[in-house]
N, C-alpha and C positions, 0 to 999 in steps of 0.2 A: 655538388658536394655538400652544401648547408640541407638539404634533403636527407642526404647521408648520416649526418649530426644529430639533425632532430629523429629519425628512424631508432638511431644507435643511444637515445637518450629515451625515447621511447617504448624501448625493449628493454632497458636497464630497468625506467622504472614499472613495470608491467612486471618482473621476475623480483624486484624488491616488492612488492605488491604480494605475491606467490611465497612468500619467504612466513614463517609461521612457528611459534616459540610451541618445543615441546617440555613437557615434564618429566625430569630423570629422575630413577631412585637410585642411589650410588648403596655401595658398600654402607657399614655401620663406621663412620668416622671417616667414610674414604671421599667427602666432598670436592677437596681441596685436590686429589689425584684425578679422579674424575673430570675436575674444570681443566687440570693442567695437561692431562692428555686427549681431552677433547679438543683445546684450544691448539694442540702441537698441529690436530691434522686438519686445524684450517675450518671448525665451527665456532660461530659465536657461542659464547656462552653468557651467564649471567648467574650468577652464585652469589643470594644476600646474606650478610654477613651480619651480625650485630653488637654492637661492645656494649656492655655492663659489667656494673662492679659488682666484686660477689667477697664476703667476709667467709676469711679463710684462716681458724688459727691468731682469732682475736686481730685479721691485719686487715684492710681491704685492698683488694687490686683489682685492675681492671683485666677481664678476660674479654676473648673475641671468637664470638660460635656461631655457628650457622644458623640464620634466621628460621628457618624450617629444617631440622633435622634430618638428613639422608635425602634430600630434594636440592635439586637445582635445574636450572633450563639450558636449554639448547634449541638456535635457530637455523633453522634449514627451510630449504624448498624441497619438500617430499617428493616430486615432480622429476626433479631432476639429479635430487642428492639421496641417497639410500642411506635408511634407517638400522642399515642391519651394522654396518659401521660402529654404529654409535652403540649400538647392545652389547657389540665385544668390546668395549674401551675398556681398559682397564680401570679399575674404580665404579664401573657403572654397573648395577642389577638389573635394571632395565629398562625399559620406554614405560611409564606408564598408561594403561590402558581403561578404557571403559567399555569393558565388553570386547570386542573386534575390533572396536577405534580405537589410536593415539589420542592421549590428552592434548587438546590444543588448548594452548595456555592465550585468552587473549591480547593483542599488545597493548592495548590499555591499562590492565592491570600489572604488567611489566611495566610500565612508563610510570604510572603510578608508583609504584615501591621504589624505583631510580630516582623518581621525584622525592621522596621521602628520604633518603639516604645523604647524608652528608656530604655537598659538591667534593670537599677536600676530599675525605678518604674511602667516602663509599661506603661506608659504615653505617648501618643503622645505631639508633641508642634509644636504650629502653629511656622511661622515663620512670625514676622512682621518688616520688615524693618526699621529703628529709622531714621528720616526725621528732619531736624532741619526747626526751621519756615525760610521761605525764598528759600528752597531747591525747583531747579527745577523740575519737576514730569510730568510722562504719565501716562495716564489711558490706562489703556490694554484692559477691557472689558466691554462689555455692549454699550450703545448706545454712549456713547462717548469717543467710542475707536478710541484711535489713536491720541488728544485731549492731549496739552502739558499744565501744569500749573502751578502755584507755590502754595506748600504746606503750609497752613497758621495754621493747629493746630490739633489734636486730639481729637474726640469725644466720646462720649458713645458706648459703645456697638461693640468695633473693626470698628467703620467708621472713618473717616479724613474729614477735609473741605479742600478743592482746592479752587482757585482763577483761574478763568477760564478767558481769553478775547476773550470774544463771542460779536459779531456787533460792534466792538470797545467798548467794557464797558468790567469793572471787574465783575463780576458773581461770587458768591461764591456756590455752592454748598458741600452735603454733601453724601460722596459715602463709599462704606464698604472699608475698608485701603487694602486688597489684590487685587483689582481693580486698583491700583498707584504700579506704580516700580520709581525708579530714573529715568530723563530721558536718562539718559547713560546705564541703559540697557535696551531699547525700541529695541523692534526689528522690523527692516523696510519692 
C-alpha cells in the first residue's frame, strides 16, 4: 500500500510538471469574462491586474485595469487537456501563437509577477513619484530623453506637463508621468 502512495504521488507530480501557462487574448475589455469563464470550467487562470490613480475632473481616484491589456493566462496540460475549449470561451480571441506553436508563457515569469503583486489583494501598483509644482525633473525616455525641466502640474490619464527651455523659450509640454524621475536620480 505505501508503494501505492508514493506511485500515486509520483504521477500527480510528473502531470503538475506537464502543466504549462498559456497566453490568452481576450475580447477588447473582455478580461475579467474570459478569467470568469475559464475559471467556471475548471482552468487555472491568472489575470494581472493593477491599481493606479488617475486625475479625472480636477478629483483623483483610484482605478483597477489590466496589467497587460486584452492578455491573460491560462494553465493546462496540453497532453491531456485540449486547447480548443479554451478558444471558444466566451471572452477569449484566442490562444496565442508564434507561428504553429502556442505561446508558452514560462512559470518563472508568472511566479515573478505573483511575487510582485500585493500578498492582500493581488494587485499590482504603479509607482508614481509625487513631484511638487517647481520640482526639478528629467525625462528618461522617448525623444526627449535626457531633457531637464521643471514640473508644473499633473494631468489626466497618468501624464504631467514639464516646462521645458528649448531655443531659449519656456515650452510646456505634456508627457506620460513614468517618463520624468527627479532630476537627482537621472542617470548619466
Amino acid at each position: 500500500m505505501h508503494q501505492t502512495v508514493q506511485s500515486a504521488l509520483a504521477a500527480s507530480d510528473s502531470l503538475t510538471s506537464l502543466q504549462r501557462w498559456y497566453l490568452l487574448l481576450s475580447k477588447p475589455q473582455g478580461e475579467l469574462i474570459a478569467a470568469a469563464n475559464l475559471e467556471r470550467q475548471g482552468y487555472r487562470v491568472y489575470y494581472p491586474r493593477v491599481t493606479h490613480n488617475v486625475l479625472r475632473r480636477k478629483a483623483r481616484r483610484e482605478v483597477i485595469s489590466s496589467l497587460f491589456p486584452r492578455y491573460l493566462f491560462v494553465q493546462l496540460n496540453a497532453s491531456v487537456q485540449s486547447l480548443g475549449p479554451v478558444r471558444s470561451t466566451l471572452g477569449v480571441t484566442a490562444v496565442v501563437r508564434f507561428g504553429v506553436d502556442y505561446a508558452v508563457v514560462p512559470d518563472g515569469l508568472i511566479d515573478d509577477l505573483r511575487g510582485r503583486a500585493d500578498p492582500q489583494s493581488g494587485l499590482h501598483r504603479l509607482y508614481t513619484p509625487p513631484f511638487n509644482r517647481g520640482a526639478a525633473v528629467s525625462i528618461v525616455c522617448g525623444a526627449l530623453a535626457g531633457v531637464d525641466g521643471i514640473f508644473e502640474s499633473e494631468d489626466a490619464d497618468n501624464r504631467v506637463v514639464v516646462l521645458l527651455n528649448l531655443l531659449g523659450r519656456e515650452t510646456r509640454i505634456t508627457i506620460p508621468a513614468d517618463s520624468v524621475v527627479p532630476s537627482y536620480m537621472r542617470v548619466a
